[in-house]
C-alpha positions in Angstrom: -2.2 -0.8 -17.5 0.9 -0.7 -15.1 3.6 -2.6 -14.8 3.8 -4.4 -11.1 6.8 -5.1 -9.2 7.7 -6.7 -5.9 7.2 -3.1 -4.3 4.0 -2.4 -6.0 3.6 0.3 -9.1 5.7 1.4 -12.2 3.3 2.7 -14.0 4.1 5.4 -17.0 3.1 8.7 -15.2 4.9 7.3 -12.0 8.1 7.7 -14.5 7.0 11.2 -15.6 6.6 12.2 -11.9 10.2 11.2 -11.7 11.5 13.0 -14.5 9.9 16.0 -13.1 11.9 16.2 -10.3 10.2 14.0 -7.7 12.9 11.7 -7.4 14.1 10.3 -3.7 17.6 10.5 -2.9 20.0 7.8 -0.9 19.2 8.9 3.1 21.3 11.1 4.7 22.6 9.5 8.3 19.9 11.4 10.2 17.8 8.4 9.1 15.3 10.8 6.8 14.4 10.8 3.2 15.5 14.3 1.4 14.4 15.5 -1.6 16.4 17.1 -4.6 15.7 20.2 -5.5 16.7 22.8 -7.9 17.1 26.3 -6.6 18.0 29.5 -8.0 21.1 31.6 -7.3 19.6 35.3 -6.5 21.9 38.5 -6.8 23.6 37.5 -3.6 24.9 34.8 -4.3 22.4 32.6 -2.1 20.1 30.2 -3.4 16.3 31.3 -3.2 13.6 28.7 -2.5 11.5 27.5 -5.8 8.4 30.2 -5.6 5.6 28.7 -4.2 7.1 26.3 -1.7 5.1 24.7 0.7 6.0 21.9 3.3 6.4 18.7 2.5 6.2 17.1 -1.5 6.0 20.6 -2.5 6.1 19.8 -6.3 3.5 17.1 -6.4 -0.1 18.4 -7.5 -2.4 17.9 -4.4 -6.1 18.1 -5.0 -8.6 19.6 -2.4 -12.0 19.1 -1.2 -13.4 22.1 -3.1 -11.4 20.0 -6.3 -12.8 17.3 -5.1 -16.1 18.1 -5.4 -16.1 20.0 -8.8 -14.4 17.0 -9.6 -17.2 15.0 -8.7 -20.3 16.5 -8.8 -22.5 13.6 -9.5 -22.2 10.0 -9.8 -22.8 10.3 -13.7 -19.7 12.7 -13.3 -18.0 10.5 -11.7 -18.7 7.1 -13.6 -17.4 9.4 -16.3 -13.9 9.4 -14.4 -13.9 6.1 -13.7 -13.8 4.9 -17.8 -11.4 6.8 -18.2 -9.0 5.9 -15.8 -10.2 2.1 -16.7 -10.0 3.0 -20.3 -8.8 5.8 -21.9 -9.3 4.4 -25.3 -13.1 3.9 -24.6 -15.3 0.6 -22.7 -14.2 -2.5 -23.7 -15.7 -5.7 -22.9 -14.3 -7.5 -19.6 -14.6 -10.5 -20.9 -13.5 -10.9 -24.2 -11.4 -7.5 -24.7 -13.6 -6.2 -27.7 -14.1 -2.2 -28.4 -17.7 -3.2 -30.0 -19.9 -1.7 -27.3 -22.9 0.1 -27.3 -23.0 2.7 -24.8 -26.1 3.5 -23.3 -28.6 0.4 -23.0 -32.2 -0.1 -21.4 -30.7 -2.6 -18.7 -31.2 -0.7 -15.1 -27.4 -0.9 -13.7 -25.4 -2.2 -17.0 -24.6 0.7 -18.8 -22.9 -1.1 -21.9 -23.2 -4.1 -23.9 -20.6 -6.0 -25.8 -21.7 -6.8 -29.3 -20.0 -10.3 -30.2 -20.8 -11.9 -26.5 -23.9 -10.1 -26.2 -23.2 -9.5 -22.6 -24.1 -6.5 -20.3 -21.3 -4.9 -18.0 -21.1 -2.0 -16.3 -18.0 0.1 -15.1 -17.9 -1.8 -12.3 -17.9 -5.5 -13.7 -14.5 -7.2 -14.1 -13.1 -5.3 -10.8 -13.0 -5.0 -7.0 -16.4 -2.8 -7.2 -18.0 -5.5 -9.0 -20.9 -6.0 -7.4 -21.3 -3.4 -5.1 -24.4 -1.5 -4.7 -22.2 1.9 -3.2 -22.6 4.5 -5.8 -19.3 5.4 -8.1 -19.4 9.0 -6.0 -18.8 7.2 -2.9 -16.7 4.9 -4.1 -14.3 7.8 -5.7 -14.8 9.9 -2.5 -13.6 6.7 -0.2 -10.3 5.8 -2.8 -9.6 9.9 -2.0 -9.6 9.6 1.5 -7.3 6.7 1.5 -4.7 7.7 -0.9 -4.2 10.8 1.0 -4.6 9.5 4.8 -0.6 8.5 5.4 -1.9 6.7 8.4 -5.1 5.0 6.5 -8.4 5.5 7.6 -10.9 3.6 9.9 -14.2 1.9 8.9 -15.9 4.3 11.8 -14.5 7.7 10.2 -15.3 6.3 6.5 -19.0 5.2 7.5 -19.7 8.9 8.9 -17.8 10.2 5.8 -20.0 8.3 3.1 -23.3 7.8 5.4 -22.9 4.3 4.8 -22.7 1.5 7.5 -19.7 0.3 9.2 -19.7 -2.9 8.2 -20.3 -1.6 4.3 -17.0 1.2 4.7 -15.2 -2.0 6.1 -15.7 -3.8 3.4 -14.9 -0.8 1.2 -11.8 -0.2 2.8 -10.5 -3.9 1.9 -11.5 -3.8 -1.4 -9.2 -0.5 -1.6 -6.2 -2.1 -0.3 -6.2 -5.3 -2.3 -5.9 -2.8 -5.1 -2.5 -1.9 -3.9 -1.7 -6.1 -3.5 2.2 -6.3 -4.0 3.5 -8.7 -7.1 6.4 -9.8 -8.1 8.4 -8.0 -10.8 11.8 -6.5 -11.2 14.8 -7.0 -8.2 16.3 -4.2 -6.3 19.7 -3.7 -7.4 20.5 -2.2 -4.2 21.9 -1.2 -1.7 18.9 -1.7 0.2 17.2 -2.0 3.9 16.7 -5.0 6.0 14.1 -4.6 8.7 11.5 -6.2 10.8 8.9 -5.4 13.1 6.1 -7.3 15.1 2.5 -6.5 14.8 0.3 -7.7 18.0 -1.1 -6.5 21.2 0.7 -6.0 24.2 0.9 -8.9 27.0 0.0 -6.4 29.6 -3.7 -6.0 27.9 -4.4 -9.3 27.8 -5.9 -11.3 29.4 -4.2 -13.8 32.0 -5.6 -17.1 30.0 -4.6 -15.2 26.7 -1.2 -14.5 28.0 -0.3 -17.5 29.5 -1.5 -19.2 25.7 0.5 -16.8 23.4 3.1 -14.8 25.3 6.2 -17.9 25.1 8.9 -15.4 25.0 9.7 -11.4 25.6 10.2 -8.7 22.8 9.1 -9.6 19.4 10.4 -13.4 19.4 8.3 -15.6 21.3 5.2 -12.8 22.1 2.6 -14.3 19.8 2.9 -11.3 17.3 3.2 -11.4 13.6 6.5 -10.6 12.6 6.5 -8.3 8.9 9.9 -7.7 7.1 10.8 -5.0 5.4 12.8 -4.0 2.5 13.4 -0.6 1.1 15.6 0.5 -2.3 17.7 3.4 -1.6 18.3 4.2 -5.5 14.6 4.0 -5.8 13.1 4.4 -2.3 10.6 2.0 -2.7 9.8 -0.8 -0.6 8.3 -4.3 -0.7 6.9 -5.5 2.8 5.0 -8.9 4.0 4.0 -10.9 7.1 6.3 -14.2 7.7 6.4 -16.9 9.5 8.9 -16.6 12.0 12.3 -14.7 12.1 14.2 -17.9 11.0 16.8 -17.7 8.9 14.5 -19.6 6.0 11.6 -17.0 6.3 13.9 -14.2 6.2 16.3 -14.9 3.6 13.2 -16.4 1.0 12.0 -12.9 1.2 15.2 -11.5 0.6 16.1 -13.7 -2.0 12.7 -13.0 -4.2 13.4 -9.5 -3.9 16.9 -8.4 -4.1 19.6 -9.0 -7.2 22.4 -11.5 -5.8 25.6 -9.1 -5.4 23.4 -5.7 -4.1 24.9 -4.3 -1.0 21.8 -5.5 2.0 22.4 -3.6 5.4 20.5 -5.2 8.2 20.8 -4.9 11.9 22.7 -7.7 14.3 19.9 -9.9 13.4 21.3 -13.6 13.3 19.4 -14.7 10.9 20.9 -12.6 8.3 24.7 -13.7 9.5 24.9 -15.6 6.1 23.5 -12.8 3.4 27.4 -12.6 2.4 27.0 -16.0 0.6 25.4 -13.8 -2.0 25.1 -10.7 -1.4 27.3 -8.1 0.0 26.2 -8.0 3.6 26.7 -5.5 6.3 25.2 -4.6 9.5 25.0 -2.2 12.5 24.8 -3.7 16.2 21.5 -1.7 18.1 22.5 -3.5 21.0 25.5 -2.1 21.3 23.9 1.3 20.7 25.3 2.0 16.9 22.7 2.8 14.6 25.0 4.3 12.2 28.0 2.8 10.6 28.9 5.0 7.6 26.7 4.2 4.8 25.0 1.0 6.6 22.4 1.7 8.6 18.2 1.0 8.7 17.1 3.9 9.5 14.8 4.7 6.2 13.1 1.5 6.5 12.6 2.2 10.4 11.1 5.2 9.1 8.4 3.4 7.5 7.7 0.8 10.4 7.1 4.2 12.2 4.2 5.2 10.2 3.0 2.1 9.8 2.5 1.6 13.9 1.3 5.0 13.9 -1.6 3.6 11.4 -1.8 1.0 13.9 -1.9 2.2 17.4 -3.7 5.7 16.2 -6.2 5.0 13.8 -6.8 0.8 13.6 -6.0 -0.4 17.4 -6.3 -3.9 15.8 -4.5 -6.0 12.8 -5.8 -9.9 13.0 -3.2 -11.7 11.2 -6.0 -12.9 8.9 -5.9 -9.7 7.0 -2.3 -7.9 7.9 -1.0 -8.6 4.5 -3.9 -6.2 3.3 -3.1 -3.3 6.0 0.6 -4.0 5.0 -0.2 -3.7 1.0 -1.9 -0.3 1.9 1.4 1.3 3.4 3.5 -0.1 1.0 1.3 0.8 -1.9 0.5 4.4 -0.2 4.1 5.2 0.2 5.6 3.8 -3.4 3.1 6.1 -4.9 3.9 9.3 -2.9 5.7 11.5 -5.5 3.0 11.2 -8.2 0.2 13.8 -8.3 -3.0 12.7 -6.3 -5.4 12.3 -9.2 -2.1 10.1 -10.4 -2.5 8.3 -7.2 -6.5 7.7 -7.4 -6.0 6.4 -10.9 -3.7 4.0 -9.9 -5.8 2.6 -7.7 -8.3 2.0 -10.0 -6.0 0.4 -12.3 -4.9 -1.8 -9.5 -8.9 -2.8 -9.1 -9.2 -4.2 -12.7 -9.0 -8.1 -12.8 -9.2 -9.1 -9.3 -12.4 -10.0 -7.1 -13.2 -9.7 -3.2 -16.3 -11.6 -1.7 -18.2 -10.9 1.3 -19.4 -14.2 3.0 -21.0 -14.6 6.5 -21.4 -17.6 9.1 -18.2 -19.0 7.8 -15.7 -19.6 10.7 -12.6 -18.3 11.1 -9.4 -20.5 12.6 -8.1 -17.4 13.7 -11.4 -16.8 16.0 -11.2 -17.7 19.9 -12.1 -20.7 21.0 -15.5 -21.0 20.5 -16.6 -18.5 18.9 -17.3 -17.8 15.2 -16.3 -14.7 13.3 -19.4 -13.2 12.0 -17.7 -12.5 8.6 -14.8 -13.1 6.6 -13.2 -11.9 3.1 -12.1 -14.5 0.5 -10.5 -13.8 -2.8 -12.4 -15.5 -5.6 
């Protein structure tokens, strides 16, 4: 099982990927992430690329759809895979962690059954799938799709994928991304990224009654969107991200303050609500207004980078984030891009890790407080 931390995996063959010669470097002022790579000195003197290039993560293993399909050529095939990412030992009981299984029972959908509980469980039980009638094929066919979509995929492209219904690949999709749910471990020593963004729909589309009830302001502050802060490790690059309150001072520096070491070097913009970070930490910032983005060292242009794919997520393949469920779309780009220099089967397996031990319900005729006045969301999600 992995380790969690505030910025989502460390698992074991996250470190290998590392070691390999994945790692991310501190950015560069051009506000990009480089890579370090070893290269060979040819007879001139020059260094040579690393034969067999290719743009991009060159060194990570990638897997295509004709993989993809050998991979998984049946749902046996790919129930197989599934134990074995859950565990690699063998099936152990959900319930009370015992090895004593029989494999192969007469119940029609519970493949095993623990000996000292005497309880049936599939592959599925004691996870996110549990439950769910959508075959393990489909389900390892959708986790593919979203581990290697870097601007996620919608419920309409994932329904015509999987010949399911929309309201079934919806459902899927949630599930996937409550795999990648951020926890608390380990503090960013630093130096590291202050950022925030505002996710929302423009006052201009709305309408008038709409406007006048949520637009109080201009920009982010005051235009009835959901503001998300950032964070992003430069020694690591990874990043921890979540929906707040507001941009007070209080929501901001909580955040900050859960997931930084006191004494790391923060660099934020000319936000005021970061004016007192040098109580404990060593604070310094760049002035946009004023048209400096880069100061040196301090800038945010790495965690920038990430609020750019993330809109792109949201204006090009979403259109819509309710607030209800933002820490979900959130968990997926966070998770999506801590994960990106392991190999892709590395990346589907950690997903399935990340499925084990949690629980996502379906319910209908529920209402939501987020709904419009009068009206009742025909379904909602719940943990449980």
């Amino acid at each position: 099982m992995p380790t969690f931390t505030p910025c989502g995996f460390t698992p074991p063959r996250l470190e290998s990927a590392l070691t390999r010669g994945n790692s991310v470097t501190p950015p560069h002022h051009n506000g990009g992430m480089t890579q370090q790579f070893t290269t060979d000195q040819s007879d001139t003197g020059q260094a040579s690329e690393p034969p067999g290039r290719a743009p991009g993560r060159y060194k990570r293993k990638g897997l295509t759809l004709a993989d993809l399909f050998d991979l998984f050529p049946s749902d046996a095939a790919a129930d197989e895979w599934f134990i074995a990412q859950r565990w690699p030992g063998g099936a152990r009981c959900p319930r009370c962690g015992s090895d004593n299984v029989l494999d192969g029972t007469s119940h029609r959908t519970m493949r095993f059954r623990c000996r000292p509980c005497n309880r049936f469980f599939s592959t599925k039980s004691g996870s996110l799938m549990e439950g769910s009638k959508i075959g393990y094929r489909e389900w390892a066919l959708a986790i593919y799709l979203v581990t290697t979509s870097p601007k996620g995929v919608s419920s309409m492209k994932l329904h015509r994928d999987l010949g399911v219904t929309q309201r079934t690949a919806w459902f899927m999709l949630h599930r996937i991304r409550d795999a990648w749910t951020q926890r608390q471990g380990e503090l960013f020593e630093g130096p590291v990224e202050v950022d925030e963004t505002f996710i929302g729909g423009r006052a201009k589309n709305m309408r008038y009654p709409r406007r006048k009830r949520v637009i109080k302001g201009t920009g982010g502050v005051g235009s009835g969107k959901v503001t998300v802060i950032g964070i992003k490790d430069r020694a690591t690059g990874r990043v921890v991200a979540r929906p707040v309150a507001s941009t007070s001072r209080a929501d901001l520096v909580a955040v900050i303050e859960e997931t930084v070491k006191p004494e790391a070097s923060v660099f934020t913009d000319e936000n005021s609500s970061y004016r007192r970070l040098y109580m404990n930490y060593r604070h310094r910032s760049v002035v946009h207004s004023g048209h400096v983005y880069v100061k040196g060292d301090v800038h945010v242009n790495t965690i920038e980078s990430c609020w750019s794919l993330f809109k792109r997520g949201y204006h090009g393949t979403y259109h819509h984030m309710s607030p209800k469920h933002l820490q979900r779309y959130v968990d997926e780009f966070v998770g999506r891009h801590n994960c990106r220099p392991l190999d892709t089967r590395d990346q589907m397996g950690l997903v399935v890790e990340g499925m084990v031990g949690k629980r996502l319900t379906y319910e209908t005729g529920r209402p939501s407080p987020l709904a419009p006045r009068g009206r009742l969301r025909r379904v909602t999600l719940s943990s449980g």
